[in-house]
C-alpha positions as a Markdown table, in Angstrom:
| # | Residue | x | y | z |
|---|---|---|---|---|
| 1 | Unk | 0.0 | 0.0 | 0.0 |
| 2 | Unk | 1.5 | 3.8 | -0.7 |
| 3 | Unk | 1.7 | 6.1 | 1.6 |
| 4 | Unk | 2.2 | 9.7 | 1.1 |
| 5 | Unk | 4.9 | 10.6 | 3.4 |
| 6 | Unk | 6.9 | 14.0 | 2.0 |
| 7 | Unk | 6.8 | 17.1 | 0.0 |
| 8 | Unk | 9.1 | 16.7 | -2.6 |
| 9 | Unk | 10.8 | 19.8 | -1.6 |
| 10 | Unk | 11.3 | 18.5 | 1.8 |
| 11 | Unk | 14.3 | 16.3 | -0.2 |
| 12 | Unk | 17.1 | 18.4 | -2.0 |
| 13 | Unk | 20.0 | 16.2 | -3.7 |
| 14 | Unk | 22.4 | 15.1 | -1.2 |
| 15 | Unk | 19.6 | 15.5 | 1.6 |
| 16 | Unk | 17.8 | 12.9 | 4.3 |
| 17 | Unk | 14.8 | 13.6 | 5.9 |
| 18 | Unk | 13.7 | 11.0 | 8.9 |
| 19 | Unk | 10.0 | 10.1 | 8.6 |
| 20 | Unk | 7.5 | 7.6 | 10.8 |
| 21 | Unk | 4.8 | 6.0 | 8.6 |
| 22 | Unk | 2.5 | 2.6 | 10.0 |
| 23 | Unk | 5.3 | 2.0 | 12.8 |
| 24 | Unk | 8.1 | 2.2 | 10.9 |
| 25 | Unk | 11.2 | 4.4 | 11.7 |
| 26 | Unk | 12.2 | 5.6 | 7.7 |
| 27 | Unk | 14.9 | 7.5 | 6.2 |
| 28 | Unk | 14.5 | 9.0 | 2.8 |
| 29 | Unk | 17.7 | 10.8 | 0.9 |
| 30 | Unk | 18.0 | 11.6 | -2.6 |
| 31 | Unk | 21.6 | 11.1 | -4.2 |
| 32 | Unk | 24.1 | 13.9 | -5.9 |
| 33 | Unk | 21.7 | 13.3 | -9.2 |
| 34 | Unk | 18.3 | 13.1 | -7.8 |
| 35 | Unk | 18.1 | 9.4 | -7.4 |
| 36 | Unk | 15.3 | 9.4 | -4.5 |
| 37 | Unk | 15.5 | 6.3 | -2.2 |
| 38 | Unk | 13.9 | 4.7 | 1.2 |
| 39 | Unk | 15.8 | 2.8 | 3.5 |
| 40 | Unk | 15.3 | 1.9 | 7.5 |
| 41 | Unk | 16.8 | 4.9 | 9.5 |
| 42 | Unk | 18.8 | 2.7 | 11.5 |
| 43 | Unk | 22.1 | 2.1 | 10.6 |
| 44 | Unk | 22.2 | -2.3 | 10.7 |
| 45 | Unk | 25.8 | -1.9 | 12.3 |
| 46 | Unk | 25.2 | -0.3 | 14.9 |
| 47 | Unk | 21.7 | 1.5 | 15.1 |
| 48 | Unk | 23.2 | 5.0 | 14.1 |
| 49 | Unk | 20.4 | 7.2 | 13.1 |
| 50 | Unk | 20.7 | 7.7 | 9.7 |
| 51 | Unk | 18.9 | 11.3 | 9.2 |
| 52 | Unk | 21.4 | 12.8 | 11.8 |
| 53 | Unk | 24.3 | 10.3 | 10.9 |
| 54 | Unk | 23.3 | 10.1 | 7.6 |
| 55 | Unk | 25.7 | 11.8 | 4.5 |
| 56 | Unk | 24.8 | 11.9 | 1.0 |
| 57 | Unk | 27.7 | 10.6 | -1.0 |
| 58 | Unk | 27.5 | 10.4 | -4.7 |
| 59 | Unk | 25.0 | 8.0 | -5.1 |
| 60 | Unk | 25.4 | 6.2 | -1.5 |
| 61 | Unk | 24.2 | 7.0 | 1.6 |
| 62 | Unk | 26.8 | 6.5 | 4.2 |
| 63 | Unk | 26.7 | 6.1 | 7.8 |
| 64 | Unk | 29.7 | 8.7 | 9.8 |
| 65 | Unk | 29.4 | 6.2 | 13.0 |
| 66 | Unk | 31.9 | 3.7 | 10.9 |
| 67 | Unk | 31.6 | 4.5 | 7.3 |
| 68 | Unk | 29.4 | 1.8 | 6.1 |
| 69 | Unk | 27.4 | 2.8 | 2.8 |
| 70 | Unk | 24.5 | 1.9 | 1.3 |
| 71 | Unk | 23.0 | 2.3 | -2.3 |
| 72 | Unk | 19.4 | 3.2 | -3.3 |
| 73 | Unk | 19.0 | -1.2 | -3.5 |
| 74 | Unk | 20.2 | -1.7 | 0.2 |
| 75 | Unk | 23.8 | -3.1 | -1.0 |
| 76 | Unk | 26.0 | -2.1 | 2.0 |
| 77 | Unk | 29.7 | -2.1 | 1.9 |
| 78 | Unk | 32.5 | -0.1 | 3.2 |
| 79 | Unk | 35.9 | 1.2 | 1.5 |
| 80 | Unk | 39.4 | 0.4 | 3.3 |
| 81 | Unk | 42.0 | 2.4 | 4.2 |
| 82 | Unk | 43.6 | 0.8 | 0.6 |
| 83 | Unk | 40.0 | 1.7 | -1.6 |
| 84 | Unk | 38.8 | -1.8 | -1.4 |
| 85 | Unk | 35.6 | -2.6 | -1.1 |
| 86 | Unk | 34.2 | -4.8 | 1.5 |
| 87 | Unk | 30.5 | -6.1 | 1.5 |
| 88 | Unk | 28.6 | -5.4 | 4.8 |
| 89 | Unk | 25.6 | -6.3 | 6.3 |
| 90 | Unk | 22.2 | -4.8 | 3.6 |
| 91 | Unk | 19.9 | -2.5 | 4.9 |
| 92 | Unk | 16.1 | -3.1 | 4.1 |
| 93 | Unk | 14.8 | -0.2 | 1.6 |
| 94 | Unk | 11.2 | 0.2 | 0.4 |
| 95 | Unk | 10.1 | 1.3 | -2.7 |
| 96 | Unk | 9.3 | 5.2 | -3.4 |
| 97 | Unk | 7.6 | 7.3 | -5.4 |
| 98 | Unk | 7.0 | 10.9 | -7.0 |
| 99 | Unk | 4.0 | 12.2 | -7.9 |
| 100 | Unk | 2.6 | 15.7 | -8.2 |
| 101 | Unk | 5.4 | 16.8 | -5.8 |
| 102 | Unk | 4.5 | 14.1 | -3.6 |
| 103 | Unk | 6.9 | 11.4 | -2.1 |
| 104 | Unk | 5.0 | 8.2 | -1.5 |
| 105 | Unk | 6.8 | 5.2 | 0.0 |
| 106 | Unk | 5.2 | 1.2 | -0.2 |
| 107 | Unk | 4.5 | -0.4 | 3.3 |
| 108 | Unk | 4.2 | -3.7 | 2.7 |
């Protein structure tokens, strides 16, 4: 079911906004190019709010607690010291919406 849950204003490129909608605690963020995205606002490392720990990276959202990020599919991964890139633990995302300057996000 959708749920309308934002202005679209209320999410500028490179932005989060927390939101609460049927019990769940959400974080939406829209990437460096617009890419708008859903994810749980709890960071699954180690429960870091991701609105107020939260940085808009390119296209990832990452987490300043430890540095783990996380694309608009819930991939999470971190980058060493060296640039590699390490798979972490995937954060749960939910599919969202525009229309009519509207943000709507699918509870399922």
């Amino acid at each position: 079911m959708w749920r309308d849950v934002a202005a679209s204003e209320d999410v500028k490129d490179g932005r989060t906004l927390g939101i609460a909608v049927e019990g769940l605690d959400l974080v939406l963020w829209r990437s460096m190019t617009g890419r708008l995205a859903a994810c749980d606002r709890r960071c699954p490392h180690q429960w870091a709010d991701l609105e107020t720990s939260g940085v808009v990276d390119g296209d990832e959202l990452v987490c300043v607690s430890h540095f783990w990020r996380f694309d608009a599919e819930g991939r999470g991964t971190k980058l060493s010291a060296a640039g590699r890139r390490d798979e972490k633990a995937p954060i749960e995302v939910h599919e969202v919406q525009e229309t009519e300057g509207r943000i709507q996000v699918r509870i399922r």
